[in-house]
C-alpha positions as protocol buffer text, in pm:
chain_id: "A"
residue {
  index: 1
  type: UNK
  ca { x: -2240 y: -1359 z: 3034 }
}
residue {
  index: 2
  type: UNK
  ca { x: -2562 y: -1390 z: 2802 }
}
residue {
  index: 3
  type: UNK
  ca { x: -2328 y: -1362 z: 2464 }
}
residue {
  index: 4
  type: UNK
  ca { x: -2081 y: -1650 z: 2637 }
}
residue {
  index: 5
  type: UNK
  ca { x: -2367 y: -1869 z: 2649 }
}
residue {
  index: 6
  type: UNK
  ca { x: -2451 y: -1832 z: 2355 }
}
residue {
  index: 7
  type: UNK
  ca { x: -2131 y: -1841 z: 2161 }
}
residue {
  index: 8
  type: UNK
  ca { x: -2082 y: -2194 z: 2380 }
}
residue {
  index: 9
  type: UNK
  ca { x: -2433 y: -2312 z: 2276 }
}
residue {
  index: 10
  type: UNK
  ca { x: -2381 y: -2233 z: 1970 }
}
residue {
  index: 11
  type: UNK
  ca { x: -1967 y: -2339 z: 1913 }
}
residue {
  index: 12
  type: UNK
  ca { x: -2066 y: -2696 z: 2072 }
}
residue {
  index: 13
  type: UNK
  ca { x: -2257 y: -2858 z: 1835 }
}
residue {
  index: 14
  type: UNK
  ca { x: -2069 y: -2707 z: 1578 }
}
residue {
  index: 15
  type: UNK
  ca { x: -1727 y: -2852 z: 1681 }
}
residue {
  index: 16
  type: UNK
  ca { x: -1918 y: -3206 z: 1753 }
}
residue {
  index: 17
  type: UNK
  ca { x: -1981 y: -3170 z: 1357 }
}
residue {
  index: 18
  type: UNK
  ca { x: -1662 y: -3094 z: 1305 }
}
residue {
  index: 19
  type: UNK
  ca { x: -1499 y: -3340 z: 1471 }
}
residue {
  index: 20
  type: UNK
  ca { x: -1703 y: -3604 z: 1316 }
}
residue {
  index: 21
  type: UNK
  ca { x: -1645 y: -3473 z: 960 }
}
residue {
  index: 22
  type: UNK
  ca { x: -1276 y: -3442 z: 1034 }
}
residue {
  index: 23
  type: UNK
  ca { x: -1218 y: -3703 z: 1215 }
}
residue {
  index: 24
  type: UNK
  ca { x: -1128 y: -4081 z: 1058 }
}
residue {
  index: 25
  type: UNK
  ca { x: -1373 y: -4360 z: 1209 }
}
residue {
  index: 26
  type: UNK
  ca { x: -1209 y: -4575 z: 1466 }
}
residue {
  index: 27
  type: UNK
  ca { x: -1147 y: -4941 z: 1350 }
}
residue {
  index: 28
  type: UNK
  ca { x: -1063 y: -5250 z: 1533 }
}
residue {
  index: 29
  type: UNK
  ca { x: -744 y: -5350 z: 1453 }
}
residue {
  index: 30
  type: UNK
  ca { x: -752 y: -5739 z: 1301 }
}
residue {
  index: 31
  type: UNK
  ca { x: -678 y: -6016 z: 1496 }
}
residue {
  index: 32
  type: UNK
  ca { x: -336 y: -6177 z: 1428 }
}
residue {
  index: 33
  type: UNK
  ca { x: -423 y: -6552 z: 1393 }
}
residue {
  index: 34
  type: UNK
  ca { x: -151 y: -6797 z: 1417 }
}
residue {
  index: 35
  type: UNK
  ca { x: -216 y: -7141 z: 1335 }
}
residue {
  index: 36
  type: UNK
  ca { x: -10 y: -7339 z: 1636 }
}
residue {
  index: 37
  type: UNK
  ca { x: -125 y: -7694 z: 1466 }
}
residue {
  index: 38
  type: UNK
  ca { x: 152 y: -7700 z: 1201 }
}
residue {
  index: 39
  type: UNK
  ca { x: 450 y: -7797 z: 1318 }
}
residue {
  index: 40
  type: UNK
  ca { x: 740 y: -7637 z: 1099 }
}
residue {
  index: 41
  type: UNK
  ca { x: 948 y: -7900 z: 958 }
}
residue {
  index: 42
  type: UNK
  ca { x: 1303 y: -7745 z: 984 }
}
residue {
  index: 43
  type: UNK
  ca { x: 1530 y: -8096 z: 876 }
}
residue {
  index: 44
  type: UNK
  ca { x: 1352 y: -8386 z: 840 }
}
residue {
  index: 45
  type: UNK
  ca { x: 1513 y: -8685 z: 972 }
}
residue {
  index: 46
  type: UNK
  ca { x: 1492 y: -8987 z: 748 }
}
residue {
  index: 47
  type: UNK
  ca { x: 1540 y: -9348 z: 930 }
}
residue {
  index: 48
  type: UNK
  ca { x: 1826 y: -9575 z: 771 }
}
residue {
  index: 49
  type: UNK
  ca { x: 1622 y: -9834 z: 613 }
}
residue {
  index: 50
  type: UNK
  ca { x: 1684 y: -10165 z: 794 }
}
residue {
  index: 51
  type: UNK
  ca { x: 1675 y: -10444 z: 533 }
}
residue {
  index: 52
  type: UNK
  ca { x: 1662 y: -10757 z: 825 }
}
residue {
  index: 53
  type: UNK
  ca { x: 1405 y: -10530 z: 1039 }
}
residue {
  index: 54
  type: UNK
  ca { x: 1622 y: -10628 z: 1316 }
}
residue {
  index: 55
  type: UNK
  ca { x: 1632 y: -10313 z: 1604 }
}
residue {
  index: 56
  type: UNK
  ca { x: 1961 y: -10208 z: 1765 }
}
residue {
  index: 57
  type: UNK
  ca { x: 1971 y: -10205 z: 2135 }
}
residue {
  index: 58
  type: UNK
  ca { x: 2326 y: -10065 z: 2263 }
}
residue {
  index: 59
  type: UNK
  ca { x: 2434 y: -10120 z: 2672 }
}
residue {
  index: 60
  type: UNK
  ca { x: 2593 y: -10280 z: 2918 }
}
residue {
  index: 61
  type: UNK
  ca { x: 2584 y: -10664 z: 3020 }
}
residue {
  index: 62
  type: UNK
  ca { x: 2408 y: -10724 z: 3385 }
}
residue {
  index: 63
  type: UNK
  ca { x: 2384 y: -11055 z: 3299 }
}
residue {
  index: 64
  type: UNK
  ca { x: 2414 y: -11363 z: 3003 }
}
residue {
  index: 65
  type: UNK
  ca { x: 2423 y: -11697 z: 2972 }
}
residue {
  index: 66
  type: UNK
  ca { x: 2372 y: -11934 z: 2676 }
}
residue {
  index: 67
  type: UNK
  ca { x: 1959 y: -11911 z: 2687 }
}
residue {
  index: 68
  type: UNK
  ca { x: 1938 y: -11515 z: 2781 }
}
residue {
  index: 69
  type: UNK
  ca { x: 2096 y: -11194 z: 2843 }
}
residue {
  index: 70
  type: UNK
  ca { x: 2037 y: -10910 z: 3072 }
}
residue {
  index: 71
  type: UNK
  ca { x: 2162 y: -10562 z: 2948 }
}
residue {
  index: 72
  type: UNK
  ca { x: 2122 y: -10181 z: 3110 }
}
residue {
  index: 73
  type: UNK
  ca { x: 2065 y: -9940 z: 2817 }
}
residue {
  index: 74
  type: UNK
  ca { x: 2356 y: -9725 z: 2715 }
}
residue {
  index: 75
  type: UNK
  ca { x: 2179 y: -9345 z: 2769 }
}
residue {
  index: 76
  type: UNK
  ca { x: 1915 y: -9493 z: 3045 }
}
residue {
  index: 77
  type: UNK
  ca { x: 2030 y: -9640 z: 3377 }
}
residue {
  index: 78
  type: UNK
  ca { x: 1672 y: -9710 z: 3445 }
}
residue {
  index: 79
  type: UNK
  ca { x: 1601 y: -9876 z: 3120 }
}
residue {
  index: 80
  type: UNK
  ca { x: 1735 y: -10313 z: 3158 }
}
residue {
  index: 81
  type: UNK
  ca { x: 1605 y: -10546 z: 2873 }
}
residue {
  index: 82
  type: UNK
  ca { x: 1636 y: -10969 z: 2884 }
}
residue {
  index: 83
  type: UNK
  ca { x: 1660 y: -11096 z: 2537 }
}
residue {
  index: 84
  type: UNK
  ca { x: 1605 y: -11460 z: 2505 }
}
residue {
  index: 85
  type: UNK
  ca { x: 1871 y: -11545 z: 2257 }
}
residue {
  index: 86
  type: UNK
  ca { x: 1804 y: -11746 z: 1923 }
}
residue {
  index: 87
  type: UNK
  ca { x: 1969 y: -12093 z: 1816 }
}
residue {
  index: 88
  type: UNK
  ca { x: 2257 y: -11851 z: 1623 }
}
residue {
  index: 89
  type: UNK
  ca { x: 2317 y: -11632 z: 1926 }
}
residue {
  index: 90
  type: UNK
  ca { x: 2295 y: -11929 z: 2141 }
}
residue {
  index: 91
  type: UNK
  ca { x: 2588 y: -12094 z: 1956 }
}
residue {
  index: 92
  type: UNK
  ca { x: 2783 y: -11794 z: 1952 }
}
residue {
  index: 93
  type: UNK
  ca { x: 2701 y: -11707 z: 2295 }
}
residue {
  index: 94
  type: UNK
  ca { x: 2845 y: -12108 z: 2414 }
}
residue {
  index: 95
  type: UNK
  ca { x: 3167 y: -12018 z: 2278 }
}
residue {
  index: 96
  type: UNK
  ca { x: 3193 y: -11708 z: 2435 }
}
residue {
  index: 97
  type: UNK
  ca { x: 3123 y: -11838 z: 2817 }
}
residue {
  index: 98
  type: UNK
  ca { x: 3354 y: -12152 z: 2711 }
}
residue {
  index: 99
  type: UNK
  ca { x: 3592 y: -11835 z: 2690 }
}
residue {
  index: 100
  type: UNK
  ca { x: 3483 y: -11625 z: 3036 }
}
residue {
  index: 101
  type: UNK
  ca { x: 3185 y: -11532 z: 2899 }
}
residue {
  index: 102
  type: UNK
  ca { x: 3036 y: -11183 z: 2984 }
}
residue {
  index: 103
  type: UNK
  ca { x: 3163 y: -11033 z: 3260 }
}
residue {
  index: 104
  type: UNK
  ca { x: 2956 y: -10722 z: 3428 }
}
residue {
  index: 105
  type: UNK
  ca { x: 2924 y: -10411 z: 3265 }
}
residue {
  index: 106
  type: UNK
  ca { x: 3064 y: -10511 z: 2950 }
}
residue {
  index: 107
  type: UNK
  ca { x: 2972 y: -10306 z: 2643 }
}
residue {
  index: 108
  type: UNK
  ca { x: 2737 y: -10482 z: 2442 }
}
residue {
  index: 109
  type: UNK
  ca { x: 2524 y: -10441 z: 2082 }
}
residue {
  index: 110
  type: UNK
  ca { x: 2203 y: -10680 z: 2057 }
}
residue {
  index: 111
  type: UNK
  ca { x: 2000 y: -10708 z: 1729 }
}
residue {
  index: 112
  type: UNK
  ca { x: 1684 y: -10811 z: 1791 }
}
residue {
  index: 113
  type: UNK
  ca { x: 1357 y: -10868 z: 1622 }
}
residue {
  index: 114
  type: UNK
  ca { x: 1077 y: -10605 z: 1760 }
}
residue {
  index: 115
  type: UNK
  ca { x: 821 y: -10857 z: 1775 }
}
residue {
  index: 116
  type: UNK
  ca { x: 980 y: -11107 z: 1943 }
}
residue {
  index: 117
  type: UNK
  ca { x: 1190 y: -10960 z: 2139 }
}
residue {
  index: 118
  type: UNK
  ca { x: 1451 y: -11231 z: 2058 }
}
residue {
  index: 119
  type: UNK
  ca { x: 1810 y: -11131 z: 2022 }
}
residue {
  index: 120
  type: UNK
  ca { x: 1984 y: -11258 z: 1679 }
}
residue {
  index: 121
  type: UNK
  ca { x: 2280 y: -11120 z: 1681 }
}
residue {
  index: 122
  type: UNK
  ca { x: 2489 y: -10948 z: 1893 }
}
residue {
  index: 123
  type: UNK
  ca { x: 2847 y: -10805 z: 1932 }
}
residue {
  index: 124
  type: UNK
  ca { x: 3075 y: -10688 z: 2217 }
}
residue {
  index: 125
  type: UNK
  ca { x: 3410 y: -10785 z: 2349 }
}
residue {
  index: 126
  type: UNK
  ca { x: 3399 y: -10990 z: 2684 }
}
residue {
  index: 127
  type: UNK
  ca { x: 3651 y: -10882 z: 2922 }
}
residue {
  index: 128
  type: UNK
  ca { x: 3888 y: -11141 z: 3083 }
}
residue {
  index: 129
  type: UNK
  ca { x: 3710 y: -11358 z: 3317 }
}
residue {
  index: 130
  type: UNK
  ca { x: 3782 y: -11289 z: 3718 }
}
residue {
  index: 131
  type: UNK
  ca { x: 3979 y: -11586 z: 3853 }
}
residue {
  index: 132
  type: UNK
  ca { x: 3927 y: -11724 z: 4175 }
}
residue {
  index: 133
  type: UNK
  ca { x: 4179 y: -11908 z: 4398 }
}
C-alpha cells in the first residue's frame, strides 16, 4: 500500500507536467463582429426625373367641382386628398361638369405641385352623368 502511494505521489505531478507540456493552450475563440449599420444596396432604385416637379397622385373621385376636388388614393382607402384646382384645371374642369362632370368613384390622375398642394393638371374619363326624372 506504501509503494501505491508512492508511485501516485510521485506519477501526479509528473502527468500535471505532462499534460501541460503536451497539451495546446486554450484560446478564446474571436468574436464574429457584424456591422448591422450598412445597409446592403442590392438594386438601387433611381427616381424618373420630373422636369415640371409636378407629383402624381392616382385615385378615385369622392368629389369635384370647378374650384376643388376630393379623391381616395388608389392603394389606400384611408388616404383622401382635396386639391384646390389652378386657373388651367379650373377651365378644363368647367367643361367637364358642363358635360356630367365627375361622377363617384371615377378613376382619376392629379398633377400637383408639392408645395402647394394645387392640382395643375389632371386626367380621367368621367362616366355618364346619372339622370334623374
Amino acid at each position: 500500500m506504501k509503494s501505491l502511494l508512492k508511485t501516485a505521489g510521485f506519477a501526479a505531478p509528473v502527468a500535471l507536467v505532462a499534460a501541460a507540456f503536451f497539451c495546446p493552450a486554450a484560446e478564446a475563440q474571436a468574436p464574429i463582429v457584424v456591422d448591422t449599420a450598412v445597409p446592403i444596396i442590392v438594386n438601387a432604385i433611381k427616381p424618373k426625373p420630373k422636369a415640371n416637379g409636378l407629383v402624381k397622385f392616382e385615385g378615385f373621385v369622392t368629389n369635384a367641382n370647378i374650384a376643388q376636388i376630393t379623391a381616395r388614393a388608389k392603394n389606400s382607402e384611408l388616404t383622401i386628398q382635396t386639391f384646390p384646382l389652378s386657373q388651367e384645371a379650373s377651365a378644363k374642369m368647367q367643361q367637364i361638369v358642363d358635360k356630367g362632370g365627375f361622377q363617384y368613384g371615377d378613376k382619376v390622375t392629379i398633377y400637383y405641385n408639392p408645395a402647394t398642394m394645387q392640382a395643375m393638371n389632371f386626367k380621367g374619363k368621367p362616366s355618364k352623368p346619372i339622370r334623374s326624372l
